[in-house]
Chimera marker file (.cmm) of the C-alpha trace (Angstrom):
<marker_set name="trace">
<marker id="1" x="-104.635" y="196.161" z="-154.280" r="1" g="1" b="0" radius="0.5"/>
<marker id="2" x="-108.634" y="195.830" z="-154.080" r="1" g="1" b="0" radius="0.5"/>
<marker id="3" x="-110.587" y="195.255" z="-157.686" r="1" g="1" b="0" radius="0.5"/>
<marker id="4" x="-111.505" y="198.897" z="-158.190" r="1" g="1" b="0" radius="0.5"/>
<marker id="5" x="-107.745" y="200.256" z="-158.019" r="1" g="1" b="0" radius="0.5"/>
<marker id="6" x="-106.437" y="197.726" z="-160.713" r="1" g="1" b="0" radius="0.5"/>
<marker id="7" x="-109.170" y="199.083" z="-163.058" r="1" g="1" b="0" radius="0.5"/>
<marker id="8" x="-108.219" y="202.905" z="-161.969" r="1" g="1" b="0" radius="0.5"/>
<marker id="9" x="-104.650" y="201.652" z="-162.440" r="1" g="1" b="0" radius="0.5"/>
<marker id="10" x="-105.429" y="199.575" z="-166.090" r="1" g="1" b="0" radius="0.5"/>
<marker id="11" x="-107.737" y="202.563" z="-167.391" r="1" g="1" b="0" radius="0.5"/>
<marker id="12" x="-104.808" y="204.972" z="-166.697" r="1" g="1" b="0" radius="0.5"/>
<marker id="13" x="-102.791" y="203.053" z="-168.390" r="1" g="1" b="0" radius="0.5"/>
<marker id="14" x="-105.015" y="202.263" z="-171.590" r="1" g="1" b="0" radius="0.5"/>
<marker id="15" x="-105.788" y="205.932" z="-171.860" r="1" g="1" b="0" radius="0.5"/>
<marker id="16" x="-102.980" y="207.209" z="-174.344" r="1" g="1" b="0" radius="0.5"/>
<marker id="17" x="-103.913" y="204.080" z="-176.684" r="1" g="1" b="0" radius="0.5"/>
<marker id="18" x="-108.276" y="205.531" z="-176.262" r="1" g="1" b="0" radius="0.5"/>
<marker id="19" x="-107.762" y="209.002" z="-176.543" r="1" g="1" b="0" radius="0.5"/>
<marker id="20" x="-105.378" y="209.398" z="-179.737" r="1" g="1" b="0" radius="0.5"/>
<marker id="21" x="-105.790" y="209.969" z="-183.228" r="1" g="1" b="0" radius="0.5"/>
<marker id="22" x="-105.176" y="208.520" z="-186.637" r="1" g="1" b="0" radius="0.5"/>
<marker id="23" x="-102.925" y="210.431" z="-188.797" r="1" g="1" b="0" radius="0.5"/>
<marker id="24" x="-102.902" y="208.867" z="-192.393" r="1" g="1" b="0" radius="0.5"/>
<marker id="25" x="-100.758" y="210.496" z="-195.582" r="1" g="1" b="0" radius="0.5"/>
<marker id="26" x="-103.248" y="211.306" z="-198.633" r="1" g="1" b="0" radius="0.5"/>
<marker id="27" x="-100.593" y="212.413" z="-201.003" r="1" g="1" b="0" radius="0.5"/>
<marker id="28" x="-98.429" y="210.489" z="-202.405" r="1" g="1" b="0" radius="0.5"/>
<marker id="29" x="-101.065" y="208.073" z="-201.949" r="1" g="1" b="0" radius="0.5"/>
<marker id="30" x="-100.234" y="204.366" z="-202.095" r="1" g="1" b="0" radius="0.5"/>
<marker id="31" x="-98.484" y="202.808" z="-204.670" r="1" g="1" b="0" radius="0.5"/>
<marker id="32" x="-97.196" y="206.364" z="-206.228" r="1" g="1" b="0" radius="0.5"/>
<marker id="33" x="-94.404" y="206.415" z="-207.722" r="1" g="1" b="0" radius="0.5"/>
<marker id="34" x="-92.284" y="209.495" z="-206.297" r="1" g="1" b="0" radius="0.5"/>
<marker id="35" x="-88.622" y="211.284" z="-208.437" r="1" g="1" b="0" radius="0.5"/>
<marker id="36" x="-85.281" y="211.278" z="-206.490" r="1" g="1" b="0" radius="0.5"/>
<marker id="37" x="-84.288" y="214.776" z="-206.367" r="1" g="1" b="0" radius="0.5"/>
<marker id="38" x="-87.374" y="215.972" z="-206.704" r="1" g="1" b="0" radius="0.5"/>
<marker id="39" x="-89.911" y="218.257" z="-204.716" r="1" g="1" b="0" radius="0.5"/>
<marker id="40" x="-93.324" y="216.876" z="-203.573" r="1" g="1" b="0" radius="0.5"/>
<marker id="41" x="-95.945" y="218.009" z="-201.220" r="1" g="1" b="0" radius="0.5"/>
<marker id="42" x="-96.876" y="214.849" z="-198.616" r="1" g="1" b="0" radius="0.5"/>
<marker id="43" x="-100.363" y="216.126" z="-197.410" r="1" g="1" b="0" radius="0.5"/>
<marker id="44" x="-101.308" y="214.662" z="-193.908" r="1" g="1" b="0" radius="0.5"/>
<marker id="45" x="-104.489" y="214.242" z="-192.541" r="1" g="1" b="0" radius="0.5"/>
<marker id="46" x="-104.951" y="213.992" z="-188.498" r="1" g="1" b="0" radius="0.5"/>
<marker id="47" x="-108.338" y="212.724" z="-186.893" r="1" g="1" b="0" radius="0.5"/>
<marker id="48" x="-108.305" y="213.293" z="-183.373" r="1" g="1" b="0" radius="0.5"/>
<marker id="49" x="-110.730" y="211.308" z="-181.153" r="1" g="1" b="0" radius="0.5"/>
<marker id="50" x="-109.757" y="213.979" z="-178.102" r="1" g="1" b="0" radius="0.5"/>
<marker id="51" x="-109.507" y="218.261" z="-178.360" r="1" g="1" b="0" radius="0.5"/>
<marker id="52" x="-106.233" y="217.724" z="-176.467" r="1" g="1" b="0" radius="0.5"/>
<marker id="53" x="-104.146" y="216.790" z="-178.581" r="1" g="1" b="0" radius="0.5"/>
<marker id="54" x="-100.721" y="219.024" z="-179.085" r="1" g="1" b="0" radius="0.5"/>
<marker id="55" x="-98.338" y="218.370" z="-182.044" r="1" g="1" b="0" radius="0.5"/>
<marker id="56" x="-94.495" y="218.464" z="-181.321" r="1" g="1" b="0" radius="0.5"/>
<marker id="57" x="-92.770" y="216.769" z="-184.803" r="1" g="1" b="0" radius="0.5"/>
<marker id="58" x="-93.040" y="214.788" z="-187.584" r="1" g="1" b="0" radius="0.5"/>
<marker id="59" x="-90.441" y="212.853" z="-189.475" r="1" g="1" b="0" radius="0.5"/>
<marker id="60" x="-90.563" y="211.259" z="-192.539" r="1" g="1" b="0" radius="0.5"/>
<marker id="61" x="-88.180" y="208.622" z="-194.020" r="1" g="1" b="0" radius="0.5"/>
<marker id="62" x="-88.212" y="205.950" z="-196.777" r="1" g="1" b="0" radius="0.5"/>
<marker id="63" x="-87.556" y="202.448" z="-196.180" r="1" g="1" b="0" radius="0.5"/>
<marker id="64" x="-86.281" y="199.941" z="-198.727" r="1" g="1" b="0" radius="0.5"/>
<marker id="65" x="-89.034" y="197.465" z="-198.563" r="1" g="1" b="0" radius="0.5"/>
<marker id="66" x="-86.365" y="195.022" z="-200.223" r="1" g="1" b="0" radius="0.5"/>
<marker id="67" x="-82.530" y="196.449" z="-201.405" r="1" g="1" b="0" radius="0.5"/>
<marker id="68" x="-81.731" y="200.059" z="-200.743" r="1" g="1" b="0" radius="0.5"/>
<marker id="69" x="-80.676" y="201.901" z="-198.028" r="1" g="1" b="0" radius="0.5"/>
<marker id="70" x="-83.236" y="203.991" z="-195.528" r="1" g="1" b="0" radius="0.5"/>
<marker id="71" x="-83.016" y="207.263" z="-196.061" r="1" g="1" b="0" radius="0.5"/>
<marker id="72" x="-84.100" y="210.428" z="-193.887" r="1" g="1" b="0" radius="0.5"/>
<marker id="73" x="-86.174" y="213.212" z="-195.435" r="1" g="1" b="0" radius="0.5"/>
<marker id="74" x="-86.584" y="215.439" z="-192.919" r="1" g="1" b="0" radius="0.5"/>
<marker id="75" x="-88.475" y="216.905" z="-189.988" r="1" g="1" b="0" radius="0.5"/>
<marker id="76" x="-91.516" y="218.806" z="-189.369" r="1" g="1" b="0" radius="0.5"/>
<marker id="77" x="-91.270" y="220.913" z="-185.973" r="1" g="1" b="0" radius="0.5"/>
<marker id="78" x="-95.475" y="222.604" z="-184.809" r="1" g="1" b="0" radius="0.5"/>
<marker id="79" x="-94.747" y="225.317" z="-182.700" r="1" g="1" b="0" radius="0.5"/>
<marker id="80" x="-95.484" y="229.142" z="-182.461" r="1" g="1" b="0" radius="0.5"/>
<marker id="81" x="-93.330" y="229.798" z="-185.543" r="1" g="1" b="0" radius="0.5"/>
<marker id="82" x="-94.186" y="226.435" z="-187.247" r="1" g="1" b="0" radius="0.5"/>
<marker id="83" x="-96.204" y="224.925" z="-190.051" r="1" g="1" b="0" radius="0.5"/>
<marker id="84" x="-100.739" y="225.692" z="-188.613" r="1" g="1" b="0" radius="0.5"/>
<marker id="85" x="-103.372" y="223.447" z="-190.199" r="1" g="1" b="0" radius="0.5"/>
<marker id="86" x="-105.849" y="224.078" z="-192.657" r="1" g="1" b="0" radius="0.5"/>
<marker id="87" x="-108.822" y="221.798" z="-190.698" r="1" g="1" b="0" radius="0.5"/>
<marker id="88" x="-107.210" y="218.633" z="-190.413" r="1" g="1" b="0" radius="0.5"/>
<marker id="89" x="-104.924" y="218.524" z="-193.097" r="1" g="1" b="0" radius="0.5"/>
<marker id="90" x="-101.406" y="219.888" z="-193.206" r="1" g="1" b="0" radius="0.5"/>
<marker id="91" x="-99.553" y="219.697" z="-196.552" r="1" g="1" b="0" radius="0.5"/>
<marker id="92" x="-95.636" y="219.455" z="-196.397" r="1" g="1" b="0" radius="0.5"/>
<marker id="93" x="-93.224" y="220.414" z="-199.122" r="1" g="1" b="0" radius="0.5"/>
<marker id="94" x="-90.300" y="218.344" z="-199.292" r="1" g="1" b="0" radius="0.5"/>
<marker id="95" x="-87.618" y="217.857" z="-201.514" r="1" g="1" b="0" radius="0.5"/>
<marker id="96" x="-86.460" y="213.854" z="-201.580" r="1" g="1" b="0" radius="0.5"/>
<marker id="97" x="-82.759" y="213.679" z="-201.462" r="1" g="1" b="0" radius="0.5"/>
<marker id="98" x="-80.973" y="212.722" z="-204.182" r="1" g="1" b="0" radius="0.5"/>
<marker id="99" x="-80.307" y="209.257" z="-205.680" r="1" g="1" b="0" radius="0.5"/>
<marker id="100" x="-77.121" y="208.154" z="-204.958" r="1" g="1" b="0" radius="0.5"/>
<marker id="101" x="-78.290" y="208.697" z="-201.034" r="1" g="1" b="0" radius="0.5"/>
<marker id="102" x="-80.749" y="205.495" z="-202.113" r="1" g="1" b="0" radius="0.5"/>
<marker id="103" x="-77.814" y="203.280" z="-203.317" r="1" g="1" b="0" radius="0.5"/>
<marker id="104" x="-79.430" y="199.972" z="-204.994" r="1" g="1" b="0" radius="0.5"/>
<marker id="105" x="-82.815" y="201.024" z="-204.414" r="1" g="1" b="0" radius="0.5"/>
<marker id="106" x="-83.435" y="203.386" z="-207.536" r="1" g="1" b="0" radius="0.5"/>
<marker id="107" x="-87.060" y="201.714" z="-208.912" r="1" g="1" b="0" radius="0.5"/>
<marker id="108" x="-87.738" y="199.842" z="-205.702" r="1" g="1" b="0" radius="0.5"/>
<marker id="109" x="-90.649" y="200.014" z="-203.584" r="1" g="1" b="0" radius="0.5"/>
<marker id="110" x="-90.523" y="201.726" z="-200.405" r="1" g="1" b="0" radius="0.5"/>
<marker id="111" x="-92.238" y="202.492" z="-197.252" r="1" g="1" b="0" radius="0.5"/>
<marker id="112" x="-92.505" y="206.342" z="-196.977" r="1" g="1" b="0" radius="0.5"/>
<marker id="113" x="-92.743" y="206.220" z="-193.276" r="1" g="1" b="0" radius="0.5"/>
<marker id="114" x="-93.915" y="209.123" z="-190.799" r="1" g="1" b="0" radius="0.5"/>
<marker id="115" x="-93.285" y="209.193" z="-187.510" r="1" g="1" b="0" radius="0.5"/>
<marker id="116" x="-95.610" y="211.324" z="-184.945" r="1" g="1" b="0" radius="0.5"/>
<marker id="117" x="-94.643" y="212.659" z="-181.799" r="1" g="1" b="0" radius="0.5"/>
<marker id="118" x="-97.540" y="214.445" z="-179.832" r="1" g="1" b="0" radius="0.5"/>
<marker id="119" x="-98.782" y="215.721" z="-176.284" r="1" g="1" b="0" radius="0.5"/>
<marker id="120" x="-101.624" y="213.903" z="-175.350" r="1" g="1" b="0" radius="0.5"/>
<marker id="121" x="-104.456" y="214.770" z="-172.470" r="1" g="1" b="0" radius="0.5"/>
<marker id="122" x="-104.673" y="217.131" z="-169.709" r="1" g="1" b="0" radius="0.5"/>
<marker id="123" x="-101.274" y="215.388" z="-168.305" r="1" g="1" b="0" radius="0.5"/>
<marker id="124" x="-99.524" y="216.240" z="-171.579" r="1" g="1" b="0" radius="0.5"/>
<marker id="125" x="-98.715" y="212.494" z="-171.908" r="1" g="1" b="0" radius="0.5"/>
<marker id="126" x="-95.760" y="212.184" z="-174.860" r="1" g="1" b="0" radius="0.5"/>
<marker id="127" x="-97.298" y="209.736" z="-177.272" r="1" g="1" b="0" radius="0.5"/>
<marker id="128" x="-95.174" y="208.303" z="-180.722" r="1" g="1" b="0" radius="0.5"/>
<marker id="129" x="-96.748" y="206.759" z="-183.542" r="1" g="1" b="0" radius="0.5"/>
<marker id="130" x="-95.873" y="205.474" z="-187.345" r="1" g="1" b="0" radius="0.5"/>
<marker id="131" x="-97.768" y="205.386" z="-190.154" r="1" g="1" b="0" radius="0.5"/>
<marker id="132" x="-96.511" y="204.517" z="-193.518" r="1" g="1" b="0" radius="0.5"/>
<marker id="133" x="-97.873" y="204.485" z="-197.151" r="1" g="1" b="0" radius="0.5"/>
<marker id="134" x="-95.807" y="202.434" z="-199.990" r="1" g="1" b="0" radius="0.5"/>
<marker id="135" x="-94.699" y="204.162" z="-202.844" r="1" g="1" b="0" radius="0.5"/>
<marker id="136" x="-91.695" y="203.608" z="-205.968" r="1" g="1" b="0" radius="0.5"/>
<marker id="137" x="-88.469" y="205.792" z="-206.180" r="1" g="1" b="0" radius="0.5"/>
<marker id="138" x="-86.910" y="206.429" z="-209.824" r="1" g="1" b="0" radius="0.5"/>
<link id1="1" id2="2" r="1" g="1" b="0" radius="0.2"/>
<link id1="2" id2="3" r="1" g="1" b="0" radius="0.2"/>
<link id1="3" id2="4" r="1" g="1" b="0" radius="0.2"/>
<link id1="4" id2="5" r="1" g="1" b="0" radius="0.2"/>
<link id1="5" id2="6" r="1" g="1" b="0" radius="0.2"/>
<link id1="6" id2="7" r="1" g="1" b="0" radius="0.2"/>
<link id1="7" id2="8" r="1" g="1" b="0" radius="0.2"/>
<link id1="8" id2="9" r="1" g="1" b="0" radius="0.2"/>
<link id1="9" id2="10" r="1" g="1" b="0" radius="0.2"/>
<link id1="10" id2="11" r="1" g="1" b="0" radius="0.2"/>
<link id1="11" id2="12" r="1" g="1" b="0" radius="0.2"/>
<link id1="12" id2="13" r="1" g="1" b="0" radius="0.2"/>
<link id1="13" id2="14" r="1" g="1" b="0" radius="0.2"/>
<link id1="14" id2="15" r="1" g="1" b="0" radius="0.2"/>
<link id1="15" id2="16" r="1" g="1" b="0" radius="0.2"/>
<link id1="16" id2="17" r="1" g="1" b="0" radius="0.2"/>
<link id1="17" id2="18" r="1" g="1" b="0" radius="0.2"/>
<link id1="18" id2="19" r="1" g="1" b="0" radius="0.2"/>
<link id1="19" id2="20" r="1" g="1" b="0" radius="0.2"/>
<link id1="20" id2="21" r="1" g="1" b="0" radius="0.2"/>
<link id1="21" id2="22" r="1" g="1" b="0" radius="0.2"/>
<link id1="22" id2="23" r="1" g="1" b="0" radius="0.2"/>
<link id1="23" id2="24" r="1" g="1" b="0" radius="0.2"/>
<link id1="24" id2="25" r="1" g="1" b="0" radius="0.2"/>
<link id1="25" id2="26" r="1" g="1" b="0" radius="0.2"/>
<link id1="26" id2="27" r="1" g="1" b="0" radius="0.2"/>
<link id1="27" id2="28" r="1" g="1" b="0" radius="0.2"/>
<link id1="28" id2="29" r="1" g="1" b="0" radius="0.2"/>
<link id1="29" id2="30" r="1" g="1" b="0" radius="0.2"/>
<link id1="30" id2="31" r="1" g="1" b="0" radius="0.2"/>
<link id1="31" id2="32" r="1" g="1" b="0" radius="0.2"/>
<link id1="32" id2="33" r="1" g="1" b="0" radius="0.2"/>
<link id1="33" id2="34" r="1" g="1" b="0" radius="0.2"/>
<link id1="34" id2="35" r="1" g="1" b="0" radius="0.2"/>
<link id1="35" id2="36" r="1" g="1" b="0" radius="0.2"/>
<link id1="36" id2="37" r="1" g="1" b="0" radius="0.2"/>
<link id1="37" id2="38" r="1" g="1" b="0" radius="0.2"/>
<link id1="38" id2="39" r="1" g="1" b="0" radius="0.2"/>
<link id1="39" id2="40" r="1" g="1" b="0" radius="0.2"/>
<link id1="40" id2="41" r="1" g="1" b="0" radius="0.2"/>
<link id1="41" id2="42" r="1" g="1" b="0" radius="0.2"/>
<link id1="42" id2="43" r="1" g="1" b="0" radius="0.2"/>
<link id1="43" id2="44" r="1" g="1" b="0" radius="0.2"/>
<link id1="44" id2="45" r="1" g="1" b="0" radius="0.2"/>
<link id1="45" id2="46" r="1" g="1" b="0" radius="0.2"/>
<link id1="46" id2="47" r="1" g="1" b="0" radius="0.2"/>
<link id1="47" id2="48" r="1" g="1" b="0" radius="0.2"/>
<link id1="48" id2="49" r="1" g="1" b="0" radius="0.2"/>
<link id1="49" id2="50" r="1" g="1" b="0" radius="0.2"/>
<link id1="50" id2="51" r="1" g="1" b="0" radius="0.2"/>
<link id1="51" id2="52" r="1" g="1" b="0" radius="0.2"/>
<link id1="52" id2="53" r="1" g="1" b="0" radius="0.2"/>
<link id1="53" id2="54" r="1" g="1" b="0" radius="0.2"/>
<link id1="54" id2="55" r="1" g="1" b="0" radius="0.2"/>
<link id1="55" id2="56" r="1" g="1" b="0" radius="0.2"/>
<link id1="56" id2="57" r="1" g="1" b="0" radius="0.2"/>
<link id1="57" id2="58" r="1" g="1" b="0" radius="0.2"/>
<link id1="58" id2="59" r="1" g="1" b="0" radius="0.2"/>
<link id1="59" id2="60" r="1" g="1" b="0" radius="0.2"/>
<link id1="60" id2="61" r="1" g="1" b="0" radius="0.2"/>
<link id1="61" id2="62" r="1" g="1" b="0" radius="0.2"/>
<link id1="62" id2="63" r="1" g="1" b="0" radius="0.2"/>
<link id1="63" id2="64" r="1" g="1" b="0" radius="0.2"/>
<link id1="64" id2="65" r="1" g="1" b="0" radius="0.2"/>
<link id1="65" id2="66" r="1" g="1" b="0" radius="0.2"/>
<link id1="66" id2="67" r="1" g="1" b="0" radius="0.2"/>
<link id1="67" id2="68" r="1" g="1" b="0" radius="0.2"/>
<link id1="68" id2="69" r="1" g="1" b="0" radius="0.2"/>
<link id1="69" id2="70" r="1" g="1" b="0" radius="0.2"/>
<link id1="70" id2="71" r="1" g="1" b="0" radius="0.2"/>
<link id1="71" id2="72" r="1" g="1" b="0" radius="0.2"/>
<link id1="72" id2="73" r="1" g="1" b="0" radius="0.2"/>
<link id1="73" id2="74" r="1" g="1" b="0" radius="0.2"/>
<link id1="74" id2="75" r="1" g="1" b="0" radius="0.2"/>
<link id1="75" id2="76" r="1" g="1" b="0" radius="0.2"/>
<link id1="76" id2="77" r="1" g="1" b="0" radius="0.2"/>
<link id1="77" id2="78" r="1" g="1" b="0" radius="0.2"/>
<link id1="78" id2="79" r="1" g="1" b="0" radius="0.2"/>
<link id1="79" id2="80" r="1" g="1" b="0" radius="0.2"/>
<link id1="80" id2="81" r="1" g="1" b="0" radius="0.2"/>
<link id1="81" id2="82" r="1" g="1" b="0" radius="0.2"/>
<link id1="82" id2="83" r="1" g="1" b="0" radius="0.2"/>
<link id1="83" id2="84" r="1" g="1" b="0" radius="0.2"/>
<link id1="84" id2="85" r="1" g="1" b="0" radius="0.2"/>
<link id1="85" id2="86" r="1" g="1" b="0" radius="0.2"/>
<link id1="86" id2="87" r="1" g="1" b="0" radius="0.2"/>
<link id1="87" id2="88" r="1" g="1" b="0" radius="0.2"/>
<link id1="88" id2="89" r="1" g="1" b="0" radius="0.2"/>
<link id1="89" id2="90" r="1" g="1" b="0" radius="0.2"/>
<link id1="90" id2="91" r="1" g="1" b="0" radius="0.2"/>
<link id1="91" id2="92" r="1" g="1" b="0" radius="0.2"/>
<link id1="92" id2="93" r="1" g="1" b="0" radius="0.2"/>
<link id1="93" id2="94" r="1" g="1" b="0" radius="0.2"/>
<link id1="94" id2="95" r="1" g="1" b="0" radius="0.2"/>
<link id1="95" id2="96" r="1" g="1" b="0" radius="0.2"/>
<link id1="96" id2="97" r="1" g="1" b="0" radius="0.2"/>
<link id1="97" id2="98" r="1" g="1" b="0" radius="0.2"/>
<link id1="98" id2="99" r="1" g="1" b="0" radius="0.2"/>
<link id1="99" id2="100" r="1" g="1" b="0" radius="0.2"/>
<link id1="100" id2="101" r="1" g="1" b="0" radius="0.2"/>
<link id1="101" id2="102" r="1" g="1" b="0" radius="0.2"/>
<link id1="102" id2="103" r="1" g="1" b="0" radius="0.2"/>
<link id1="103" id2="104" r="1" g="1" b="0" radius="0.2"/>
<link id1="104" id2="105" r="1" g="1" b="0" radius="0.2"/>
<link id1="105" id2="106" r="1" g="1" b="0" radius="0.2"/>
<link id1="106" id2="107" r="1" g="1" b="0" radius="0.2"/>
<link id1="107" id2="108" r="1" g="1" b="0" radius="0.2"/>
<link id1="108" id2="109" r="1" g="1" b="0" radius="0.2"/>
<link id1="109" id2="110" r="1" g="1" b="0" radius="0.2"/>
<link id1="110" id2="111" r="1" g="1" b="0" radius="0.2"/>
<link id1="111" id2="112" r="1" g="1" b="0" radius="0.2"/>
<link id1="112" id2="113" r="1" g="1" b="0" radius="0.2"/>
<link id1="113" id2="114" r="1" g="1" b="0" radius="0.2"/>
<link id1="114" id2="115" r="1" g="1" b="0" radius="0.2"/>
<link id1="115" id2="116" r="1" g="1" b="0" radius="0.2"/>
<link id1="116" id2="117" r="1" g="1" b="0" radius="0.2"/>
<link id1="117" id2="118" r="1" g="1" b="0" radius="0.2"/>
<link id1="118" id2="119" r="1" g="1" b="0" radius="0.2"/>
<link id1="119" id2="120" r="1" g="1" b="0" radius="0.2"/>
<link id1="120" id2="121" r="1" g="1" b="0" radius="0.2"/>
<link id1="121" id2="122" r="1" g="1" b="0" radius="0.2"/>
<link id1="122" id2="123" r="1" g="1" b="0" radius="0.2"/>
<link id1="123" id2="124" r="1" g="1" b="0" radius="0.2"/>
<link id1="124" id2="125" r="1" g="1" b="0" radius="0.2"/>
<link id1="125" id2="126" r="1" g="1" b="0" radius="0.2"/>
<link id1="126" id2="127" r="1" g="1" b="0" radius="0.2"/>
<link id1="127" id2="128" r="1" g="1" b="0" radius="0.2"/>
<link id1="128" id2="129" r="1" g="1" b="0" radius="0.2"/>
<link id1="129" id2="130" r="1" g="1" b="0" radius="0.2"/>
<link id1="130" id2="131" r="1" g="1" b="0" radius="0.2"/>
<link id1="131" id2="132" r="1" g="1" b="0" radius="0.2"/>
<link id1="132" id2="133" r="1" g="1" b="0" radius="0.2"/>
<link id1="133" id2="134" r="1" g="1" b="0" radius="0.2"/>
<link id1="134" id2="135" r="1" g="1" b="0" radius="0.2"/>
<link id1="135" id2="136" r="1" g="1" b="0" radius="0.2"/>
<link id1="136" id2="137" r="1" g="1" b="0" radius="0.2"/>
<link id1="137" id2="138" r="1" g="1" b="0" radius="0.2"/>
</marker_set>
Protein backbone atom coordinates (compact mmCIF):
# COMPACT_ATOMS: atom_id res chain seq x y z
CA UNK A 1 0.00 0.00 0.00
CA UNK A 2 1.82 3.30 -1.39
CA UNK A 3 1.75 6.60 1.12
CA UNK A 4 -1.23 8.26 -0.54
CA UNK A 5 -3.71 5.16 -0.02
CA UNK A 6 -2.96 4.87 3.82
CA UNK A 7 -3.96 8.58 4.11
CA UNK A 8 -7.21 7.90 1.73
CA UNK A 9 -7.61 4.82 3.95
CA UNK A 10 -6.82 6.87 7.62
CA UNK A 11 -9.01 9.99 6.44
CA UNK A 12 -11.91 7.55 5.74
CA UNK A 13 -11.60 6.28 8.72
CA UNK A 14 -11.23 9.58 10.91
CA UNK A 15 -14.21 11.00 9.11
CA UNK A 16 -17.21 9.97 11.47
CA UNK A 17 -15.00 11.35 14.54
CA UNK A 18 -14.51 15.17 11.99
CA UNK A 19 -17.78 15.46 10.73
CA UNK A 20 -20.12 14.98 13.95
CA UNK A 21 -21.70 17.08 16.35
CA UNK A 22 -21.88 17.92 20.00
CA UNK A 23 -25.11 17.33 21.61
CA UNK A 24 -25.05 18.74 25.27
CA UNK A 25 -28.36 18.68 27.81
CA UNK A 26 -29.23 22.41 29.02
CA UNK A 27 -31.99 21.43 31.32
CA UNK A 28 -31.62 19.89 34.12
CA UNK A 29 -28.41 21.54 33.99
CA UNK A 30 -25.58 20.25 36.17
CA UNK A 31 -25.79 19.69 39.60
CA UNK A 32 -29.87 19.93 39.61
CA UNK A 33 -31.46 18.23 41.75
CA UNK A 34 -34.39 16.26 39.87
CA UNK A 35 -38.02 14.42 42.01
CA UNK A 36 -38.55 10.61 41.60
CA UNK A 37 -41.88 10.29 40.17
CA UNK A 38 -41.90 13.33 38.80
CA UNK A 39 -42.24 14.97 35.22
CA UNK A 40 -39.40 17.14 33.78
CA UNK A 41 -38.58 18.48 30.43
CA UNK A 42 -34.60 17.51 29.52
CA UNK A 43 -34.00 20.17 26.72
CA UNK A 44 -31.15 19.08 24.27
CA UNK A 45 -29.15 21.11 22.27
CA UNK A 46 -27.33 19.55 18.96
CA UNK A 47 -24.44 21.50 17.10
CA UNK A 48 -23.69 19.90 14.00
CA UNK A 49 -20.31 20.60 12.32
CA UNK A 50 -21.89 18.78 8.92
CA UNK A 51 -25.76 19.42 7.16
CA UNK A 52 -25.82 15.60 7.03
CA UNK A 53 -26.53 14.64 9.90
CA UNK A 54 -29.89 12.31 10.43
CA UNK A 55 -31.24 11.54 13.95
CA UNK A 56 -32.47 7.89 14.66
CA UNK A 57 -32.87 7.76 18.88
CA UNK A 58 -32.05 8.96 21.97
CA UNK A 59 -32.00 7.28 25.33
CA UNK A 60 -31.67 8.56 28.52
CA UNK A 61 -30.80 6.75 31.80
CA UNK A 62 -29.46 7.62 35.29
CA UNK A 63 -26.47 6.17 36.72
CA UNK A 64 -25.68 5.84 40.41
CA UNK A 65 -22.48 7.71 40.51
CA UNK A 66 -21.94 5.77 43.94
CA UNK A 67 -24.99 3.27 45.54
CA UNK A 68 -28.16 2.89 43.56
CA UNK A 69 -29.17 1.01 40.85
CA UNK A 70 -29.15 2.39 36.95
CA UNK A 71 -32.24 3.02 35.89
CA UNK A 72 -33.80 3.47 32.24
CA UNK A 73 -35.98 6.48 31.44
CA UNK A 74 -36.86 6.03 28.20
CA UNK A 75 -36.39 6.52 24.48
CA UNK A 76 -36.70 9.19 22.02
CA UNK A 77 -37.40 7.73 18.36
CA UNK A 78 -36.91 11.10 15.15
CA UNK A 79 -38.77 9.94 12.40
CA UNK A 80 -41.70 11.13 10.13
CA UNK A 81 -44.15 10.84 13.05
CA UNK A 82 -41.54 11.80 15.73
CA UNK A 83 -40.49 14.61 18.02
CA UNK A 84 -38.99 17.98 14.92
CA UNK A 85 -36.65 20.62 16.36
CA UNK A 86 -37.16 24.03 17.18
CA UNK A 87 -33.42 25.28 15.66
CA UNK A 88 -31.18 23.21 17.50
CA UNK A 89 -32.87 22.48 20.51
CA UNK A 90 -35.37 19.73 21.17
CA UNK A 91 -37.07 19.68 24.60
CA UNK A 92 -38.24 16.18 25.95
CA UNK A 93 -40.91 15.56 28.53
CA UNK A 94 -40.25 12.75 30.67
CA UNK A 95 -41.60 11.41 33.62
CA UNK A 96 -38.60 9.75 35.99
CA UNK A 97 -39.76 6.46 37.27
CA UNK A 98 -40.55 6.04 40.54
CA UNK A 99 -38.34 5.58 43.63
CA UNK A 100 -38.30 2.29 44.68
CA UNK A 101 -36.96 1.54 40.85
CA UNK A 102 -33.68 3.62 42.40
CA UNK A 103 -33.27 1.28 45.45
CA UNK A 104 -30.43 2.89 47.83
CA UNK A 105 -29.89 5.73 45.68
CA UNK A 106 -32.80 8.15 46.86
CA UNK A 107 -30.52 11.64 47.51
CA UNK A 108 -27.53 10.38 45.58
CA UNK A 109 -25.86 11.93 42.78
CA UNK A 110 -26.26 10.61 39.44
CA UNK A 111 -25.18 10.73 35.94
CA UNK A 112 -28.30 11.49 33.78
CA UNK A 113 -26.80 9.92 30.77
CA UNK A 114 -27.99 10.27 26.98
CA UNK A 115 -27.12 8.18 24.51
CA UNK A 116 -27.20 9.34 20.61
CA UNK A 117 -27.59 7.24 17.77
CA UNK A 118 -27.37 9.12 14.32
CA UNK A 119 -26.76 8.73 10.42
CA UNK A 120 -23.83 10.43 9.55
CA UNK A 121 -22.52 11.67 5.83
CA UNK A 122 -23.50 10.95 2.40
CA UNK A 123 -22.74 7.05 3.28
CA UNK A 124 -25.27 7.24 6.12
CA UNK A 125 -22.46 6.05 8.46
CA UNK A 126 -24.32 4.84 12.01
CA UNK A 127 -22.50 6.89 14.60
CA UNK A 128 -23.26 6.44 18.80
CA UNK A 129 -22.35 8.87 21.27
CA UNK A 130 -22.91 9.69 25.26
CA UNK A 131 -23.14 12.64 26.91
CA UNK A 132 -24.04 13.00 30.47
CA UNK A 133 -24.80 15.89 32.95
CA UNK A 134 -24.79 15.10 36.94
CA UNK A 135 -27.69 15.79 38.80
CA UNK A 136 -29.42 14.58 42.62
CA UNK A 137 -32.55 12.27 42.87
CA UNK A 138 -34.96 12.76 46.04
Amino acid sequence: MNLCNLFAVALIALLPSVLSQKLTITSPGTNAVVKTGATTNIVLNFESTTSSVKQVACTLGLRPVGAGNTVYVGTLVFGESGPKFEGNTYTWKVTLPNANKFGKGIGQRYHLTLSQFYLIGATSTPTISEFASDVTVQ
